[in-house]
VEXKOL-542163 format. One line per 5 residues: number of its first residue (from 0); their letters; for each residue x, y, z of N, C-alpha, C. Coordinates in nm, 2 decimals. Atoms other than C-alpha are relative to their C-alpha. Last residue first. Layout:
// residues N
NUM) a) X:Y:Z:X:Y:Z:X:Y:Z; ...
***
This chain:
// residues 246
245) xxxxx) 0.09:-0.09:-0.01:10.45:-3.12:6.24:-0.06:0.05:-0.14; 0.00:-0.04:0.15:10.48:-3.44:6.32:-0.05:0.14:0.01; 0.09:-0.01:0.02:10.58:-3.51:6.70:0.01:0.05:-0.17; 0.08:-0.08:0.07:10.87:-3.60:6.89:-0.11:-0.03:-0.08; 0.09:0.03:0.00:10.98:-3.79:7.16:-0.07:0.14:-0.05
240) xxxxx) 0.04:-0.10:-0.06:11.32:-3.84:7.14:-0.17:-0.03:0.00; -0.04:0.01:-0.12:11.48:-4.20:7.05:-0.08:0.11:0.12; 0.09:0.07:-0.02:11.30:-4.19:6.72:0.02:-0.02:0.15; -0.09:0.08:-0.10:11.51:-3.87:6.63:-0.08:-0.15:0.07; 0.01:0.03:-0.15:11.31:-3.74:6.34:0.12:-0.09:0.10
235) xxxxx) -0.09:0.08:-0.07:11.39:-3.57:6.04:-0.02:0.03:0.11; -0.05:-0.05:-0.09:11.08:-3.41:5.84:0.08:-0.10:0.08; -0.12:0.01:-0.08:10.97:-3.42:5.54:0.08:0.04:0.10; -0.08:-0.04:-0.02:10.63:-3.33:5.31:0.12:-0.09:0.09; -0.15:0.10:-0.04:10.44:-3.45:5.09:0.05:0.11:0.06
230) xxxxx) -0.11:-0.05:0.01:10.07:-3.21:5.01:0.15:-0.10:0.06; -0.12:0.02:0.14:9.80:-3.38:4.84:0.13:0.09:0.06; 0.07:-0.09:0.11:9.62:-3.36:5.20:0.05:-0.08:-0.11; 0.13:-0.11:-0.05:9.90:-3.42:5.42:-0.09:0.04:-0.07; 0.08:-0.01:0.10:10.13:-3.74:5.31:-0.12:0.11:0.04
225) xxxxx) 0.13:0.07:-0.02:10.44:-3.85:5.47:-0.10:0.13:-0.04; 0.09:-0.04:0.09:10.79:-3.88:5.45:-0.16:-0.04:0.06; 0.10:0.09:0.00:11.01:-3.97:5.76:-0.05:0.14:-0.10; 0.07:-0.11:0.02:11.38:-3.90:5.81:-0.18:-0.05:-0.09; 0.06:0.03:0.10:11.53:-4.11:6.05:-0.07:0.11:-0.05
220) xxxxx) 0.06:-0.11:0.06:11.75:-4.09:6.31:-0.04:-0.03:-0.13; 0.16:-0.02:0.02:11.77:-4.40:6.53:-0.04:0.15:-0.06; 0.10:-0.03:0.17:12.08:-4.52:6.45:-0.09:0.02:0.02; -0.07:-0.13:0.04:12.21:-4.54:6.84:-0.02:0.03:-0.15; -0.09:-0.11:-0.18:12.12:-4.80:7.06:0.02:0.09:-0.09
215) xxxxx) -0.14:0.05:-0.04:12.02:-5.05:6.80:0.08:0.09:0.10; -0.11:-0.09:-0.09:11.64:-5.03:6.85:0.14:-0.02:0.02; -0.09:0.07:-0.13:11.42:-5.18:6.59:0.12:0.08:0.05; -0.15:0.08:-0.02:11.16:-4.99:6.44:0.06:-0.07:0.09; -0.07:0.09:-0.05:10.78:-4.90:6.46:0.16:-0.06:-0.04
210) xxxxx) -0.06:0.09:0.08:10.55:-4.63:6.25:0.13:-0.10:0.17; -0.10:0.11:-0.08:10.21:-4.54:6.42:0.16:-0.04:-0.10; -0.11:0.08:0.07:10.00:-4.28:6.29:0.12:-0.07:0.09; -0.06:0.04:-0.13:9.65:-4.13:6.42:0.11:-0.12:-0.10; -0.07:-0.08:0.02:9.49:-3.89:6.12:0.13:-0.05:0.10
205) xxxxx) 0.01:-0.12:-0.09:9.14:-4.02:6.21:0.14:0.13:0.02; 0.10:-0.04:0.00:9.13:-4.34:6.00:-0.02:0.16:0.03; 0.15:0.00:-0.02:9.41:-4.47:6.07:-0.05:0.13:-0.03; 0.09:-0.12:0.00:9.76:-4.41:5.92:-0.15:-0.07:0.06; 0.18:-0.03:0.04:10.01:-4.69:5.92:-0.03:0.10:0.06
200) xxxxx) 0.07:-0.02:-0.13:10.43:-4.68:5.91:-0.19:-0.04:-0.05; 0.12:-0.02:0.05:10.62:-4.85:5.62:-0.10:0.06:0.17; 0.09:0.01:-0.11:10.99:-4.84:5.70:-0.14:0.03:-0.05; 0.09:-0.09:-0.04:11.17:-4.79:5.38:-0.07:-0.07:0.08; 0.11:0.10:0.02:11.54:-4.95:5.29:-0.16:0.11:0.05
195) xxxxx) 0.04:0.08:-0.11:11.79:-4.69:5.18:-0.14:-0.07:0.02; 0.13:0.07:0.01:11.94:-4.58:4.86:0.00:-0.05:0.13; -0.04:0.11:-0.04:12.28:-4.31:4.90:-0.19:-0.04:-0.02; 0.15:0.05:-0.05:12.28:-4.10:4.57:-0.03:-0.10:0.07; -0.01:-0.02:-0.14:12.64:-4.12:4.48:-0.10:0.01:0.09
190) xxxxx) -0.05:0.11:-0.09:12.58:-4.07:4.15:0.00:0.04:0.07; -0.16:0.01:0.07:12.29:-3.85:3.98:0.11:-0.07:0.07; -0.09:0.06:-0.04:11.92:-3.81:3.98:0.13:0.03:-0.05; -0.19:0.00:0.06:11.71:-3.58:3.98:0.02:-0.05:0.06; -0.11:-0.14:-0.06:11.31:-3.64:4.05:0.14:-0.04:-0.04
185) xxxxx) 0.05:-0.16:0.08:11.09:-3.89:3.82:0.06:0.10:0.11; -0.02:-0.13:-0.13:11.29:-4.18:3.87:-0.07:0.11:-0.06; -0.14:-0.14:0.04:11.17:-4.45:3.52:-0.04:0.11:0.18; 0.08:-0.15:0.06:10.95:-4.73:3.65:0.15:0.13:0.04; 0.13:-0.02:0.03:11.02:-5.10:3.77:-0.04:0.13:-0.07
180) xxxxx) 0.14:-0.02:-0.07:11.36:-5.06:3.85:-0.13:-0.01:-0.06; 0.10:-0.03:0.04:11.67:-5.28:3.78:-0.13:0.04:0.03; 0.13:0.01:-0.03:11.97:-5.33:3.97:-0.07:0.09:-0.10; 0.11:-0.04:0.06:12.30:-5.36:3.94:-0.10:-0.02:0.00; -0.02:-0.13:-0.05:12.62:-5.44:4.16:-0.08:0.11:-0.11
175) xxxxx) -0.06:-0.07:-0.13:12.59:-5.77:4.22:0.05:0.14:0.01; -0.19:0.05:-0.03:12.41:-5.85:3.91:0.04:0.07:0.15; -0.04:0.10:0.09:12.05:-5.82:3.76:0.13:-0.02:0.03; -0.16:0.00:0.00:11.91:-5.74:4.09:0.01:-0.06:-0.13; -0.12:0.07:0.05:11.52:-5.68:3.92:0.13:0.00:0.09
170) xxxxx) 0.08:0.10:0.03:11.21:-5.50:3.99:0.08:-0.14:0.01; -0.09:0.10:0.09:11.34:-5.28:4.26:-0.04:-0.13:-0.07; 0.04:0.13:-0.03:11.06:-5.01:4.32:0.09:-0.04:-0.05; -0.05:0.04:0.12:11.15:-4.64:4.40:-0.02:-0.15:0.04; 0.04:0.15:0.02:11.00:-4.42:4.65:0.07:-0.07:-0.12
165) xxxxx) 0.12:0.03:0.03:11.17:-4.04:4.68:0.02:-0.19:0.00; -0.04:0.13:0.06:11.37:-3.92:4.94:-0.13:-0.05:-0.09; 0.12:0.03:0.04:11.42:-3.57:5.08:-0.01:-0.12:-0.05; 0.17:-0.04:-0.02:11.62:-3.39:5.28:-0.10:-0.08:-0.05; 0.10:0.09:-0.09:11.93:-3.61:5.25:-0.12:0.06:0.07
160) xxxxx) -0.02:-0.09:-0.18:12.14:-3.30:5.12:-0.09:-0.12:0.09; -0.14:0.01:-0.05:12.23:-3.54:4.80:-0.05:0.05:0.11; -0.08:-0.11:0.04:11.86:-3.65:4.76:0.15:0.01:0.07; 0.00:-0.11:-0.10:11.76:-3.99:4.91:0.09:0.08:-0.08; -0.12:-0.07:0.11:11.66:-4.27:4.65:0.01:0.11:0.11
155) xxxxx) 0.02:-0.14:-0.01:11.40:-4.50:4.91:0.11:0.06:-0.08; -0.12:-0.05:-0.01:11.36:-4.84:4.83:-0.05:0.18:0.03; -0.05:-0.10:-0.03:11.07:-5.08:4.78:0.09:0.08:0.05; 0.07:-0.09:-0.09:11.06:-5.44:4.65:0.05:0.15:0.00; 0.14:-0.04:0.09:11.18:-5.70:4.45:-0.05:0.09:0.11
150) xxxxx) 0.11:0.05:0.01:11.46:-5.73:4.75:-0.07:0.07:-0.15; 0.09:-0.10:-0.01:11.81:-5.58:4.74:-0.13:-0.09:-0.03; 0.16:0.06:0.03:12.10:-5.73:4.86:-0.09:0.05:-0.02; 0.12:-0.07:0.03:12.47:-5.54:4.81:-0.13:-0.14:-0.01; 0.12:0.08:0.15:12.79:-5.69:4.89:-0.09:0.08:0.05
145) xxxxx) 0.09:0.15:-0.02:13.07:-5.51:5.09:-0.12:-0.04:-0.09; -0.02:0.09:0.03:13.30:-5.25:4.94:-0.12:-0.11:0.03; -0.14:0.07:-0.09:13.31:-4.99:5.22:0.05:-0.12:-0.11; -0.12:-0.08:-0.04:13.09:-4.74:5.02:0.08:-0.09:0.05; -0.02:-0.04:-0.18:12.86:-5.01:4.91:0.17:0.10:0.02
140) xxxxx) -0.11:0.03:-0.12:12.80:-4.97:4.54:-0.03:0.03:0.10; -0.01:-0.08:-0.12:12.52:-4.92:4.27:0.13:-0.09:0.07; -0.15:0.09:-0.11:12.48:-4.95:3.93:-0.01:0.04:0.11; -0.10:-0.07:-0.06:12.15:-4.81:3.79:0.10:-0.09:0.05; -0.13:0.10:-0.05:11.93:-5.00:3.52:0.09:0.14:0.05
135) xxxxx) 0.03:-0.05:-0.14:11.59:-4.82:3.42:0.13:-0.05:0.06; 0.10:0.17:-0.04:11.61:-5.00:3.04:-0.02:0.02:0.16; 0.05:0.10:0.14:11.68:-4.67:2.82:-0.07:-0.12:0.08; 0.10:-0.06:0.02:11.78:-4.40:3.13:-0.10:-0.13:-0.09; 0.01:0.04:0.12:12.09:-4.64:3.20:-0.16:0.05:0.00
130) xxxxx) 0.12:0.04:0.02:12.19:-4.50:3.53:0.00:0.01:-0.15; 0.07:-0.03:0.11:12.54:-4.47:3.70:-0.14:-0.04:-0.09; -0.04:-0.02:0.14:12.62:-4.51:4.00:-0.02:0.05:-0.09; -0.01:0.04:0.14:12.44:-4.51:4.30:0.11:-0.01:-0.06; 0.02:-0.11:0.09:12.48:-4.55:4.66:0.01:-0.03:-0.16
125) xxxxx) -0.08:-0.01:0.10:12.41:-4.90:4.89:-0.03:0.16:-0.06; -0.04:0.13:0.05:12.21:-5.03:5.16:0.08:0.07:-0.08; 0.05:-0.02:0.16:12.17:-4.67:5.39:0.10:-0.17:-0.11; -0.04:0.11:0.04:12.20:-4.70:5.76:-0.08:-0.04:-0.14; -0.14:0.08:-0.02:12.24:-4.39:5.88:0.03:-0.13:-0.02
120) xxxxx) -0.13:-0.09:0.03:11.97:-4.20:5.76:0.14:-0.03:0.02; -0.13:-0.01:-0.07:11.72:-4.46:5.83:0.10:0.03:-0.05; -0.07:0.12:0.00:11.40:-4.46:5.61:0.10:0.06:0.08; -0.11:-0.10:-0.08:11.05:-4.33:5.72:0.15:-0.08:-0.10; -0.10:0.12:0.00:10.68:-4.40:5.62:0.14:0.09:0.01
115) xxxxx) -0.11:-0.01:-0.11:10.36:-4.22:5.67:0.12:-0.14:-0.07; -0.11:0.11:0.06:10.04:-4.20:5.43:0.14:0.06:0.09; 0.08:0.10:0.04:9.70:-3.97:5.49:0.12:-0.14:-0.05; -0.06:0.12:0.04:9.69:-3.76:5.74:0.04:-0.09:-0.06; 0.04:0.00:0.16:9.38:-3.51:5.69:0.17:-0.11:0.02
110) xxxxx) 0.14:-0.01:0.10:9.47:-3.42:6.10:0.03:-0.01:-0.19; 0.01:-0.16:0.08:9.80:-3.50:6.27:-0.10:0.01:-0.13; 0.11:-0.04:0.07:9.77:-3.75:6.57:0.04:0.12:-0.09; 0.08:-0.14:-0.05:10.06:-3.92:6.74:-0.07:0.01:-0.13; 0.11:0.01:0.04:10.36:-4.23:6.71:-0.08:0.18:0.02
105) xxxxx) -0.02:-0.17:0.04:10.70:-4.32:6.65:-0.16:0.01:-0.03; 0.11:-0.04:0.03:10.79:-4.62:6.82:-0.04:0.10:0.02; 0.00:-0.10:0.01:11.15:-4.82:6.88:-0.16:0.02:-0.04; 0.11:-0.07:0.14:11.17:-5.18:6.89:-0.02:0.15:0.04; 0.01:-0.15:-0.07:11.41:-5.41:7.12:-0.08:0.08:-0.10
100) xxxxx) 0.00:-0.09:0.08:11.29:-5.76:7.03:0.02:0.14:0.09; -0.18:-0.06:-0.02:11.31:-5.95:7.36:0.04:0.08:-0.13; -0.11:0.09:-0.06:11.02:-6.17:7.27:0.12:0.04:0.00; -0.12:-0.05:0.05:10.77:-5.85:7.04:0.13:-0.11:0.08; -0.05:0.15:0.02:10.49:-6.06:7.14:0.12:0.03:-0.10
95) xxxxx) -0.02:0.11:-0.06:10.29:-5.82:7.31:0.05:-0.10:-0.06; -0.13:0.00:-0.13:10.43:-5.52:7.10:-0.02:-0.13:0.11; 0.04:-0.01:-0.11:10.28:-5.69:6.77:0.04:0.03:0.18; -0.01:0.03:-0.10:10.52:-5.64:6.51:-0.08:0.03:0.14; -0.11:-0.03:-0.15:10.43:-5.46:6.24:0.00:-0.09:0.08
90) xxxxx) 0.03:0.00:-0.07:10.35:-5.60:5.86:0.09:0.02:0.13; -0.02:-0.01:-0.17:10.41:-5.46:5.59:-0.03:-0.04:0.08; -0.02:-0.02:-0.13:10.30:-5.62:5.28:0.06:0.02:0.09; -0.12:0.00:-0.11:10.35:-5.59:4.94:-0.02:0.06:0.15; 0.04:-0.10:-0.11:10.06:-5.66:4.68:0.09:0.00:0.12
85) xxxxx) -0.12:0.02:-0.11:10.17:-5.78:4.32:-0.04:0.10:0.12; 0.11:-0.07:-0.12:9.92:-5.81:4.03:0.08:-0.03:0.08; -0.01:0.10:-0.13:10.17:-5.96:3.77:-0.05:0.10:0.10; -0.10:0.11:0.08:10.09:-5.88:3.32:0.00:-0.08:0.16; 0.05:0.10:0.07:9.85:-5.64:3.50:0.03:-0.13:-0.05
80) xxxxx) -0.04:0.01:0.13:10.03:-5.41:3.75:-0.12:-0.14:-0.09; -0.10:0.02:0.06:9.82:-5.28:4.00:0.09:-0.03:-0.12; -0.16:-0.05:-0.08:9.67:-4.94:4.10:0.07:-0.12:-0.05; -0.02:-0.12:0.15:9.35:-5.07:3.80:0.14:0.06:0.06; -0.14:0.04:0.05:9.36:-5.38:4.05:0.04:0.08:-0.11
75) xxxxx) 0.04:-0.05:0.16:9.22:-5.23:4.32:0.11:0.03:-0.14; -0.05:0.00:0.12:9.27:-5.40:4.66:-0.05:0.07:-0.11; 0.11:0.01:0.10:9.21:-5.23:5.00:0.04:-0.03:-0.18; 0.02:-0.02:0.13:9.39:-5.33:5.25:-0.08:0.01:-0.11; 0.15:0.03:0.08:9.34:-5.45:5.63:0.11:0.12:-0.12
70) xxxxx) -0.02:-0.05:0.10:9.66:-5.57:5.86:-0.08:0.03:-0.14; 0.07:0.06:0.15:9.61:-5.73:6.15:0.04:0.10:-0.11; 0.12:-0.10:-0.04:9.94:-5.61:6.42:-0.12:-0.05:-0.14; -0.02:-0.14:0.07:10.17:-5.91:6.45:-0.13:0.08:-0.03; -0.14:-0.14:-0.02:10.31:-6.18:6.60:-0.02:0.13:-0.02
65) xxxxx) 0.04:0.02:-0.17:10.02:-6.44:6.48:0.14:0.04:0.05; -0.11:0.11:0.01:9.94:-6.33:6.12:0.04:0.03:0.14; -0.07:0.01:-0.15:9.62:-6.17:6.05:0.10:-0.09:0.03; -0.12:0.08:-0.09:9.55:-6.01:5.71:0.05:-0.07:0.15; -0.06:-0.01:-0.10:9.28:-5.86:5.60:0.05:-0.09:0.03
60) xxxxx) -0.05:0.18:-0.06:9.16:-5.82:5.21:0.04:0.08:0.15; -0.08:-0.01:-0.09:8.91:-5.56:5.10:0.04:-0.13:0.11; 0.06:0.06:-0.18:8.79:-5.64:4.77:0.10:0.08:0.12; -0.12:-0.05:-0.09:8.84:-5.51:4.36:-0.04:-0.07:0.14; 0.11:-0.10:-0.03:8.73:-5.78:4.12:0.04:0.08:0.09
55) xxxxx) -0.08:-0.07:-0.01:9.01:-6.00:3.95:-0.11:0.15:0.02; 0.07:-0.13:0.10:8.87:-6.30:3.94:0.08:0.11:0.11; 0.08:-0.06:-0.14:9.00:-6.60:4.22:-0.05:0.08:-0.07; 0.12:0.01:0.04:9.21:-6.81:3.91:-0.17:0.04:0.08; -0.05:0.04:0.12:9.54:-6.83:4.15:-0.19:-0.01:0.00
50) xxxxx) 0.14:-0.01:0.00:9.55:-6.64:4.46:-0.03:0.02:-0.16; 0.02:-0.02:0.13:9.93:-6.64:4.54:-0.16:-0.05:0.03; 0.14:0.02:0.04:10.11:-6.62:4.87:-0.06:0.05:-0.15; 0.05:-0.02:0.11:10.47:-6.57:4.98:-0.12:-0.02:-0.02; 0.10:-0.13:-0.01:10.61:-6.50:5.29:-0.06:0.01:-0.14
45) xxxxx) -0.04:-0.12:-0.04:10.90:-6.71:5.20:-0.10:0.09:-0.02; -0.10:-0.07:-0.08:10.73:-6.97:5.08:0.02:0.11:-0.02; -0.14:0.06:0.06:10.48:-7.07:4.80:0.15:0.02:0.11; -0.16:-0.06:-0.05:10.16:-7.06:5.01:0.09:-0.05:-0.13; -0.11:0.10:0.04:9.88:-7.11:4.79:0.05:0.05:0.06
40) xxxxx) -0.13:-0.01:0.05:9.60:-6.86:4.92:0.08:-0.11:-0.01; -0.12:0.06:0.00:9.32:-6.99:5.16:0.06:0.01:-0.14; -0.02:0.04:0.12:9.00:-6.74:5.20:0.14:-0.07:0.02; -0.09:0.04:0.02:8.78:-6.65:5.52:0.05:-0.04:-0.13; -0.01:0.15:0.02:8.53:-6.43:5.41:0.12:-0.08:0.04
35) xxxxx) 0.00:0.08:-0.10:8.56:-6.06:5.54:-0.03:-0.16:0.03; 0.16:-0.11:-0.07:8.54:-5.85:5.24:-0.05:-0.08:0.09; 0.09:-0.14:0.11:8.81:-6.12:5.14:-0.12:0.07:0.05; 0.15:0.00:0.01:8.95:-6.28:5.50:0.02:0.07:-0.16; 0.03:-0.09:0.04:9.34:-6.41:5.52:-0.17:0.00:-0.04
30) xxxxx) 0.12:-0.04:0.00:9.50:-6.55:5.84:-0.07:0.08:-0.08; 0.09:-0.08:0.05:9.81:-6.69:5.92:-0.14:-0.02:-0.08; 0.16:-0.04:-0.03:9.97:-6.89:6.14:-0.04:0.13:-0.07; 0.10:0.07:0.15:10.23:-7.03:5.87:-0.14:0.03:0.10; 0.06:0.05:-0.06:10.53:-6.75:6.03:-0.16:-0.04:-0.11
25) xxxxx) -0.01:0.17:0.01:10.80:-6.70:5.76:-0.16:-0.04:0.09; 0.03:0.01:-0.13:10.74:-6.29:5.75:0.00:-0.19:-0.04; 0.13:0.02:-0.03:11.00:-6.17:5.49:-0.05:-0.09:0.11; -0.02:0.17:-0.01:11.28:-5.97:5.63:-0.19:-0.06:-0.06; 0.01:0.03:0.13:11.27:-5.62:5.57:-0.02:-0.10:0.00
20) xxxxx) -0.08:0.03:0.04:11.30:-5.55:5.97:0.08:-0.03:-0.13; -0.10:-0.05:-0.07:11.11:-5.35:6.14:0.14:-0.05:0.00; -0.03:-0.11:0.02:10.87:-5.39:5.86:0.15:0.11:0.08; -0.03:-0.04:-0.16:10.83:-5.75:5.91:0.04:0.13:-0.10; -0.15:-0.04:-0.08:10.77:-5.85:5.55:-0.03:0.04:0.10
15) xxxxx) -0.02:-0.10:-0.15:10.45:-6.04:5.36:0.15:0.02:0.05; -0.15:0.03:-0.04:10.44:-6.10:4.93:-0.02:0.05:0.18; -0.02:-0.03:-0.15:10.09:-6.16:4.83:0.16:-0.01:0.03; -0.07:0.05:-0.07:10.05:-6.22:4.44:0.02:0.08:0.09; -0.05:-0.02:-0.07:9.70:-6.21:4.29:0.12:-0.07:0.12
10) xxxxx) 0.13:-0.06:-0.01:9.48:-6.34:4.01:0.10:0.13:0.12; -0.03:-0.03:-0.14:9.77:-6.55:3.90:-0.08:0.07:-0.02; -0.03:-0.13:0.04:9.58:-6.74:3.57:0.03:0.07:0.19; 0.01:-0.08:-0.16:9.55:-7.08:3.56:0.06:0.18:-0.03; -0.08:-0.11:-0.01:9.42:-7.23:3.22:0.00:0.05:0.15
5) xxxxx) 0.08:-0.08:-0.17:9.24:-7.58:3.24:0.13:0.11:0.00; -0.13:-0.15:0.00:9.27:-7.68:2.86:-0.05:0.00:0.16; 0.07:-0.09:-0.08:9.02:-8.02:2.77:0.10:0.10:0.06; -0.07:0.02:-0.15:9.12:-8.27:2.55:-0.04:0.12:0.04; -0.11:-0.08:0.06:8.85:-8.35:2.22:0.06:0.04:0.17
0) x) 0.02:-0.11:-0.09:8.66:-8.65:2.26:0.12:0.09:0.01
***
């Protein structure tokens, strides 16, 4: 009798983060439905989850993890990558069970709506260096010296006048003072370019957007991208004040 192969194939990897914090989410109450079935994911830690040999059809997953606001997505895996299907969660912090968390919140209605997020103008991880156009590889430094961490994850590249920032994914740290992106920058780059982390806000339905930080008394300027139509635009908010998108 000839031996028998059982091939696993990742179908889908879950990574979850606190948004108001980058951190991923540790907590093991959670909760995931497919087009509302409950379903159980492999934990691997650290906020991790995988959804091994599940077919690769598109669904809408929801998330509920016990801290924090549910969280519904819609998968389609032609948006991901193929070789590693990778879906990166934000999750907010539930204000009833924020426990002494100080948290900031940036909220209101602006019609056709359709994508929000922010990063913190004053508290930027690291600036460039130099970029290796050939394998996506930028150097980067901390103005003061100190070490650099960067998650597999999202980033914001902020123009020199810090008007504007585009998204950037880090596929790779290959060293303590280089990193690797997933996909060539398509706006100008050049050194000095400070990188900051990106706050994920949500959008309902109706144009109504919420994004959430943490309150250190005094970094709360941020400048927030977000999605009108097909139109991007930017605008720096005070999170402290109580403005509005315009």
């Amino acid at each position: 009798m000839g031996a028998s192969v059982i091939r696993a194939r990742l179908d889908l990897l879950i990574r979850l983060y606190d948004t108001t914090t980058g951190a991923t989410v540790d907590e093991r109450n959670v909760l995931f439905k497919r087009d509302g079935v409950p379903v159980r994911p492999e934990s691997r830690g650290a906020g991790t989850y995988v959804f091994i040999n599940t077919g690769r059809d598109d669904f809408l997953m929801r998330i509920e993890v016990f801290g924090y606001d549910g969280y519904e997505v819609s998968v389609r895996y032609e948006e991901l990558d193929e070789g590693l299907p990778a879906c990166y969660v934000f999750l907010m912090p539930s204000e009833n069970t924020l426990r002494g968390r100080n948290t900031l919140s940036f909220s209101g209605t602006l019609p056709f709506l359709k994508k929000i997020e922010a990063v913190n103008l004053n508290k930027t991880i690291c600036v460039t260096g130099n970029m290796n156009k050939k394998t996506n590889e930028i150097s980067v430094f901390h103005p003061s010296g100190g070490s650099i961490s960067m998650d597999e994850c999202f980033y914001g590249l902020l123009s020199a006048d810090k008007s504007s920032f585009e998204r950037i994914e880090v596929e790779k740290m290959i060293s303590p003072k280089s990193i690797r992106l997933k996909r060539p920058i398509e706006g100008a780059f050049a050194p000095n370019l400070p990188i900051a982390r990106i706050v994920t806000g949500v959008v309902h339905g109706d144009g109504e957007y919420l994004i959430r930080v943490q309150d250190d008394g005094e970094n709360t300027k941020y400048l927030v991208r977000y999605e009108v139509g097909e139109e991007v635009r930017f605008q720096e908010v005070d999170f402290h004040d109580q403005e509005v998108l315009q």
